[in-house]
Every structure is written in C-alpha cells, then in structure tokens.
N, C-alpha and C positions, 0 to 999 in steps of 0.2 A: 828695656824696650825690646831687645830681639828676643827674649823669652815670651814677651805678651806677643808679639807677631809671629812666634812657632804658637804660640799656641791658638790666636786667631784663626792662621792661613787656613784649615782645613775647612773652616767656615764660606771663607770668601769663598772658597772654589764651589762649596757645595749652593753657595745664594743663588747665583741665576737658575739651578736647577732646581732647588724647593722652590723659588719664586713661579716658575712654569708649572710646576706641578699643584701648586696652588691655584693658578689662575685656567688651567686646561683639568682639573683634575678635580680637589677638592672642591671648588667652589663650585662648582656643577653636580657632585656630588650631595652637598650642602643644599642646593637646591632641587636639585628630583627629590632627598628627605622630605625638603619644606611641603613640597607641589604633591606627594603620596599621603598627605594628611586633611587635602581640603579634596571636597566634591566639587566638579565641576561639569558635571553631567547636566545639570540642569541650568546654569547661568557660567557661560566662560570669563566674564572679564569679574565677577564678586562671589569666586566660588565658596560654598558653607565648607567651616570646619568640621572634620570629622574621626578627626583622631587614627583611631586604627580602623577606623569605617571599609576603607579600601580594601585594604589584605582582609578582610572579613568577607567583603563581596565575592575576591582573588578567589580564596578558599573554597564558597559554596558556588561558582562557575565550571558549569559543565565543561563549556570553549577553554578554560584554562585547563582545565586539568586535560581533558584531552590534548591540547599543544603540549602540556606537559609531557604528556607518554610518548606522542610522537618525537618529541626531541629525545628522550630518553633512548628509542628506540632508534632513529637516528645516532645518535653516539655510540650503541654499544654497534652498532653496526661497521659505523666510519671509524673507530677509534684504531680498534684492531687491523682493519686490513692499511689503514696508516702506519703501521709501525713493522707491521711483516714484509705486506708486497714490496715498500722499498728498500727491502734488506736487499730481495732475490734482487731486483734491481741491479743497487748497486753490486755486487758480485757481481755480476752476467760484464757489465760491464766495467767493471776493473781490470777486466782482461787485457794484455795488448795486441789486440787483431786488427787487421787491415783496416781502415774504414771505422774506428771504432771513436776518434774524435766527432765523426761526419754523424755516427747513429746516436750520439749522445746531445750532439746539440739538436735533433730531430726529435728525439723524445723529451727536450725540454720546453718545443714549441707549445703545448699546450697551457704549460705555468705562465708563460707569458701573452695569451691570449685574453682577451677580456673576460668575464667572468659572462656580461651581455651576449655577447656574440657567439662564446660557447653553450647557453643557454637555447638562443634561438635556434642555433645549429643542431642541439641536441633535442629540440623538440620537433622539428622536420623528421629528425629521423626515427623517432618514437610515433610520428603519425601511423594510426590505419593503417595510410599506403606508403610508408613510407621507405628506405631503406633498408632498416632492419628487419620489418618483419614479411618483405620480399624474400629476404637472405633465409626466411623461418619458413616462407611460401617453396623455394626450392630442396626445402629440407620434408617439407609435407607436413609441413605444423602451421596449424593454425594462428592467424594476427590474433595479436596481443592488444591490450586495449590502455598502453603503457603509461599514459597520465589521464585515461577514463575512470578507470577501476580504478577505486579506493581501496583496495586489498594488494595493490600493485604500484600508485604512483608513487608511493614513498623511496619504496626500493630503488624504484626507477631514478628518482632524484640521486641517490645516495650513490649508486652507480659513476651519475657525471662529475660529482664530487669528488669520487675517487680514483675515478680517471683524469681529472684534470689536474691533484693534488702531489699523484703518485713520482714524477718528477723531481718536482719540488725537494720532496724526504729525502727521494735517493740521492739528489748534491750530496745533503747532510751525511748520511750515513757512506757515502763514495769521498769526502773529504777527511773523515776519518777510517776508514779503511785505509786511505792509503799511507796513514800512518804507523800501519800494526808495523813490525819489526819483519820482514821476510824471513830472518834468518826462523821466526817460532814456526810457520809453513814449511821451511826445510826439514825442520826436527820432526815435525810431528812426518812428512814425507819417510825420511828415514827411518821412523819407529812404524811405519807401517800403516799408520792409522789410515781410516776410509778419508771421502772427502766431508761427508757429514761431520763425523767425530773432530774433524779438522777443524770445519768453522764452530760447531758447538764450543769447543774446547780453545780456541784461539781467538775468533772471527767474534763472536758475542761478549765476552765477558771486555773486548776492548770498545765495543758500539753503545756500553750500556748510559757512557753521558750521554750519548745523542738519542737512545732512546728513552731516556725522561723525558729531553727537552722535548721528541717529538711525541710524547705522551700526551705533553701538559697542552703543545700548542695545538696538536688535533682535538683535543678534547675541548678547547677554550673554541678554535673556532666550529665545530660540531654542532656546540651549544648556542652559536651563536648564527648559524645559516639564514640569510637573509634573499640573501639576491636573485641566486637560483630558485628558491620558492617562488620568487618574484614575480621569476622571468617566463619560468615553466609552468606553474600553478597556478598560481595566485593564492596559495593554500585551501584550494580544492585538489579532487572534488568531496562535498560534503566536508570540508576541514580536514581530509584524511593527509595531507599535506603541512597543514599548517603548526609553526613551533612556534617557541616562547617568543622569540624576538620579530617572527611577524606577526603575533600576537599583539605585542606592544605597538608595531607599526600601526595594528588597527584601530587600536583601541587610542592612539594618540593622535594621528591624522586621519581618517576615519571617521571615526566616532566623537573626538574631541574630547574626551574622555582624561584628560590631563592624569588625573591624580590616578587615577586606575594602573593605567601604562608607566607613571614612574614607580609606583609601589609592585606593578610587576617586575619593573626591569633591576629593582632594586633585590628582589627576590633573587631574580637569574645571577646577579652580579653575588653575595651572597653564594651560590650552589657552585660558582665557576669559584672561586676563591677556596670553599673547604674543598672541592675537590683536586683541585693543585695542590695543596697540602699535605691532602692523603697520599698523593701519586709523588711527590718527594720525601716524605719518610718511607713509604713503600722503600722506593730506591736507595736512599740512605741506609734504609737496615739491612740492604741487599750489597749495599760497600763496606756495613761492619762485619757481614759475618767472616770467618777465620777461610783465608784462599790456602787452596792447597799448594806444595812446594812443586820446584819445576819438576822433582823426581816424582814425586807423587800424579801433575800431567802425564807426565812421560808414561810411568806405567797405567793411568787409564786409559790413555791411546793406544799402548800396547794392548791392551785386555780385548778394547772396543776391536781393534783391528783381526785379534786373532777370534771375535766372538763373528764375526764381518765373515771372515778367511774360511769357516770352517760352515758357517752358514751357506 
C-alpha cells in the first residue's frame, strides 16, 4: 500500500495543475484548431467547412504578411535593446551611492504604470506640437510627424515599449548581479584589468540565465504587442503599425471573421514556440562549451589590462 502511494503521490500533486491547464489552456486551444477550419466570413452562427481554407487565404493576404514584417521588424528592434540597455542599468545602479534606493524605485515608476495611460501620455508628447518636438524646435529641427508618418510610427511605438519595459529587465538582471561573488571584482581589480574587461569576463558570463529568460520573455511579448498599438495607432497609419496580434484583433472583432483570426493566432503561437526553442539551445550550447580555468581568467584580464595600459 505505501509503495502504490510513493508511487501515485507525484500524480495527485501534479492533478490540479494538468486539470487547469487543461481547462485554461488545451481546451481553448482545441477550439481555436476547431474554429481555424470553418468560414465564417459569410454566415457567423453556420459557418462552412473549409479545411485548410484559412491559412490558404492567411498566406495570399497582403494585410498579413505585411503585420507580419512589421512584427518581425518590431522584435528585432525590441528584442536586443531588451536585453543590453538593462544590463548598463542594472550596473549604474548596483552601486552604493547616496540616494541610490530613492533613484531605483523612481526608475521603476514606469513598470508599474498602466500600459493605457502610458500610451495616451506618450501620444501627447509625440503630437506636432507636442513636447518633444518643442525640445527638437529649441534644437532648430524640424517637428517630426511621430505616429503620422508611416516610415516613422513604428519606431515611435517601439521607443515607448522600451522605455516602459527597461525597468522591468534591470530587477532581473540587478538581482542577479548581486549575487556574483565580490571577492571575482577584487581579483580581476588586482590583476589590473579595465572596468570593461571586468564585466565581460566576470559581470556576463554570471547574467547569462537571466539573459535567456529575458530573451525568451522580450521576444514572446514583442511578438505579441497589442495594447500600445491600440492606444497609439490603431495600427495606422496605412497598417504601417499594425502586427499579427492586432491583426487577429481585427480580423476577430472587426471583421468577425472567426476562423481567419484563430488560424492566424494559431500561426503566431506556432512562430513564439520554435522561436523559444531556438533561443534555449542557443543558450544551452553556450553552457556546454569548455569555460576557461580561474588561471587562465586571470591571465586574459591580465593581457586585456596590459593591451588597455599601453593603449
């Protein structure tokens, strides 16, 4: 009897949690499948079967594939300064200067701001006349036309994105920082090395869980920008704004378009899945390859320091 209950127990504990993920999870998923096979463009409550009808129409859609570029373009944009700018971040303030608990929780006001209210806020200031491009009037440049121009509003987006987000990372990567060992910053101190050569060599190769984690979760939410377009755009002008997932909002509330929008969203969900994938073997083969010994640190901080020194 207690050999069948070791061998159950792992079960019970795991039932409420398959049981949720079945009912939040799979069975929604089971049903966008269903709902991506029938038309429903022309009749919503008896829509006709259509097999792969959908992702056929998905495919030959101008409106899609252009959301597609622009999300595309969108991510490689947000992806990277997601995972750099909160490095310098966290550094800067790691430090222990005066006043340095007061500027930390200040620069984390923007994480916890509404996602809405940053939005309207950052379209005031993207106005014509707004504040920014006062600031560009005192400089003797010309207003910008920041969610007019379709050659521009994207950027503009991807900007509030990554001001609002940059916060955020650095916790992450400033809770791990402050676990490196001080004593490896003393040595590399003593062996001379620069402060670059310091965090390269010390500072990275201890950040690199947090910077999967924050690989996989910028790129997932990148891919999935909804609200800001929302708020700012509307995904104009001319669609120059508009990504896959307000794509699916149009095409699903909108247009009514059911089966369109789930075999879209089914697509996106699909491209966010192989792409976590890749971005953890990436990292994975980047934890097998062979680390060098502390001696062997030691003398490239030495090298870097005397190539620094002479420089």
């Amino acid at each position: 009897m207690t050999i069948l209950n070791k061998h159950f127990k792992p079960y019970v504990y795991l039932a409420v949690p398959l049981a949720l993920m079945a009912i939040f999870f799979f069975y929604p998923l089971f049903l966008t499948f269903k709902m991506s096979l029938f038309d429903y463009s022309h009749e919503l409550y008896t829509p006709e079967f259509t097999g792969v009808g959908n992702y056929m129409r998905l495919f030959a859609s101008a409106p899609f594939w252009q959301a597609a570029g622009n999300t595309l373009v969108f991510m490689l944009g947000v992806v990277p300064a997601m995972m750099v700018l909160p490095i310098v971040l966290a550094v800067l303030v790691n430090g222990k200067l005066k006043g340095m608990a007061f500027f930390r929780t200040l620069i984390y006001l923007p994480v916890v701001v509404s996602m809405v209210v940053v939005g309207l806020a950052w379209k005031w200031m993207y106005a014509k006349d707004g504040i920014i491009n006062y600031g560009l009037s005192l400089l003797h440049i010309p207003p910008v036309d920041w969610l007019v121009n379709p050659d521009v509003a994207l950027y503009a987006v991807m900007i509030v994105v990554v001001w609002k987000g940059l916060a955020y990372y650095m916790m992450m990567y400033l809770a791990q920082l402050q676990s490196v060992p001080k004593a490896l910053y003393d040595a590399a101190k003593i062996d001379g090395a620069s402060t670059l050569a310091t965090h390269w060599h010390v500072t990275l190769p201890h950040l690199r869980p947090t910077l999967l984690l924050v690989a996989i979760i910028s790129t997932i939410g990148s891919l999935k920008v909804f609200t800001e377009i929302y708020v700012m755009t509307g995904g104009g002008p001319i669609g120059s704004t508009r990504t896959l997932v307000y794509y699916i909002y149009e095409q699903a509330f909108e247009n009514l378009d059911l089966g369109l929008a789930s075999a879209a969203g089914l697509l996106l969900m699909g491209v966010l899945l192989v792409l976590s994938l890749i971005q953890i073997r990436y990292f994975q083969q980047l934890d097998d390859t062979p680390k060098p010994s502390r001696h062997q640190k030691a003398g490239t901080l030495e090298t870097e320091a005397g190539e620094s020194h002479h420089a």
